[in-house]
C-alpha positions in Angstrom: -34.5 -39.6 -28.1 -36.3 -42.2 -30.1 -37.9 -44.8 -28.5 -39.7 -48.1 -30.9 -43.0 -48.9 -29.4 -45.0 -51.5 -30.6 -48.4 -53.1 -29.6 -47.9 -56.8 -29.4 -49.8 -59.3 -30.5 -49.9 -62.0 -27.8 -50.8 -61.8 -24.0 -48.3 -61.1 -21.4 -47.2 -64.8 -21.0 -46.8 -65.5 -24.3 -44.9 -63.2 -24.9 -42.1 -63.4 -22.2 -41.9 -67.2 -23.9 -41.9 -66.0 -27.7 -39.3 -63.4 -26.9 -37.1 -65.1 -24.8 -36.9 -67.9 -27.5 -36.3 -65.4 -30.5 -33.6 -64.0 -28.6 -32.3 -67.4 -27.9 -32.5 -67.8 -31.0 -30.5 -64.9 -32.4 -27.6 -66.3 -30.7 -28.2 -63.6 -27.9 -27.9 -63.8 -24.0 -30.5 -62.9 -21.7 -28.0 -61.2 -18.9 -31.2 -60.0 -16.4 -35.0 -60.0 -16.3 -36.0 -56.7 -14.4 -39.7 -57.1 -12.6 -40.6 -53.7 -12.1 -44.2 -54.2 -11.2 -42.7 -56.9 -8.4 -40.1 -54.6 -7.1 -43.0 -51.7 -6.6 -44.8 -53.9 -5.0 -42.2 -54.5 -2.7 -42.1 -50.8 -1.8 -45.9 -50.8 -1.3 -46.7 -49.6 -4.6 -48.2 -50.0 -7.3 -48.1 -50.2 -11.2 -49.0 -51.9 -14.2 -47.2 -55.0 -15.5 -43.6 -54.2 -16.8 -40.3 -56.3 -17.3 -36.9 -55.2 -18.5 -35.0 -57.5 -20.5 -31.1 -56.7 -20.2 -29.7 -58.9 -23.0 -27.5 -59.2 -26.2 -24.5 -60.6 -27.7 -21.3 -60.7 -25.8 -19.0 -60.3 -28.9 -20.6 -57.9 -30.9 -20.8 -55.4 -27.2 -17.2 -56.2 -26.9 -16.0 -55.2 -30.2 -17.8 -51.8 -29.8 -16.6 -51.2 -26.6 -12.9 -51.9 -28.0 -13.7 -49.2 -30.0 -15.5 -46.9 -26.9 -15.6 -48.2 -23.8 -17.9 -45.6 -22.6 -20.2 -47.7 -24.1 -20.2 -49.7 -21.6 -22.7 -47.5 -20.2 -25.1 -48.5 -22.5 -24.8 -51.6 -23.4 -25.6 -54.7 -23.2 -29.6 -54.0 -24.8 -32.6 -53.3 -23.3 -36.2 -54.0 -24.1 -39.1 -53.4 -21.9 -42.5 -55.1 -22.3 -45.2 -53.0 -20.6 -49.0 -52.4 -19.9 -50.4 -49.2 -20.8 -53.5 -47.2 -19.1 -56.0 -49.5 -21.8 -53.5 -52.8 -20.2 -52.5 -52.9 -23.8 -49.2 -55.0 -23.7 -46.6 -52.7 -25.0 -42.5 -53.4 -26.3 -40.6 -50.8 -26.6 -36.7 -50.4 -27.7 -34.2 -47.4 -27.5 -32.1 -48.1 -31.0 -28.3 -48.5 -30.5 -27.6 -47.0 -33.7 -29.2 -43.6 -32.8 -27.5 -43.9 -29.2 -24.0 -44.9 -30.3 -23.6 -41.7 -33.0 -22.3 -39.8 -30.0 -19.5 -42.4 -29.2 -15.7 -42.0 -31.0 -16.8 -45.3 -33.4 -15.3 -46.1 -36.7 -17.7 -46.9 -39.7 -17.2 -50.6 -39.3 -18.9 -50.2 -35.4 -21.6 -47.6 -36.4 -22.2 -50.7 -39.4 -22.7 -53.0 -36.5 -25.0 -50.7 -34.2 -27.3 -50.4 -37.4 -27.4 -54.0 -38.1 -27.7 -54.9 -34.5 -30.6 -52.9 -34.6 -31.8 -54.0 -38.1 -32.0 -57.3 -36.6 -33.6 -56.6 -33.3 -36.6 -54.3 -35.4 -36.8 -57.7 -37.4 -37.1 -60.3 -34.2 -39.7 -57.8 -32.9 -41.6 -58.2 -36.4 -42.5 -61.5 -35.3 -44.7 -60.9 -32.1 -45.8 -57.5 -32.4 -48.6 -55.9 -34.2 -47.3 -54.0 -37.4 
């Protein structure tokens, strides 16, 4: 398993607006915004600041799962912004591409995967520290 981490480069505010409007931007939908630290709390615990965005685009999912729909089970995408031990904001990504190998997927939908990821790698380019 491969997960992208990157440190980014703006505080935790900052960057729930820069994101949010890059994805906007990329013609993807923000499905659901997970508040982990707020749902520990809610159990009486504790941990350091972390959302999950659950987001993507509707079209390109659906024309992979056409192909798969076990995929279904992994899509739509997910980033996570999070605090490490040094409350160093953090993003990290699980790349499709690497993921959807498994799946029964023509070349044309192992294309998209790659490119889907290309162009997530590229929005992250934008607020994280390279």
């Amino acid at each position: 398993m491969l997960l992208l981490t990157y440190k980014s480069k703006y505080d935790f505010n900052e960057l729930k607006i820069k994101l949010e409007s890059l994805m906007i931007k990329k013609g993807m939908k923000i499905f659901s915004v997970i508040d982990h630290t707020k749902n520990a709390s809610s159990v009486g615990m504790k941990i350091n600041r972390s959302i999950l965005y659950i987001f993507g685009n509707p079209r390109n999912g659906t024309l992979l799962m056409i192909q798969d729909m076990r995929i279904g089970v992994i899509l739509p995408l997910k980033l996570l912004i999070w605090e490490n031990e040094n409350k160093e904001l953090q993003i990290t990504y699980y790349p499709l591409y690497d993921i959807l190998k498994e799946f029964k997927l023509n070349d044309e939908g192992l294309a998209m995967a790659k490119n889907i990821d290309n162009n997530i790698i590229e929005m992250l380019k934008e607020i994280v520290v390279e």
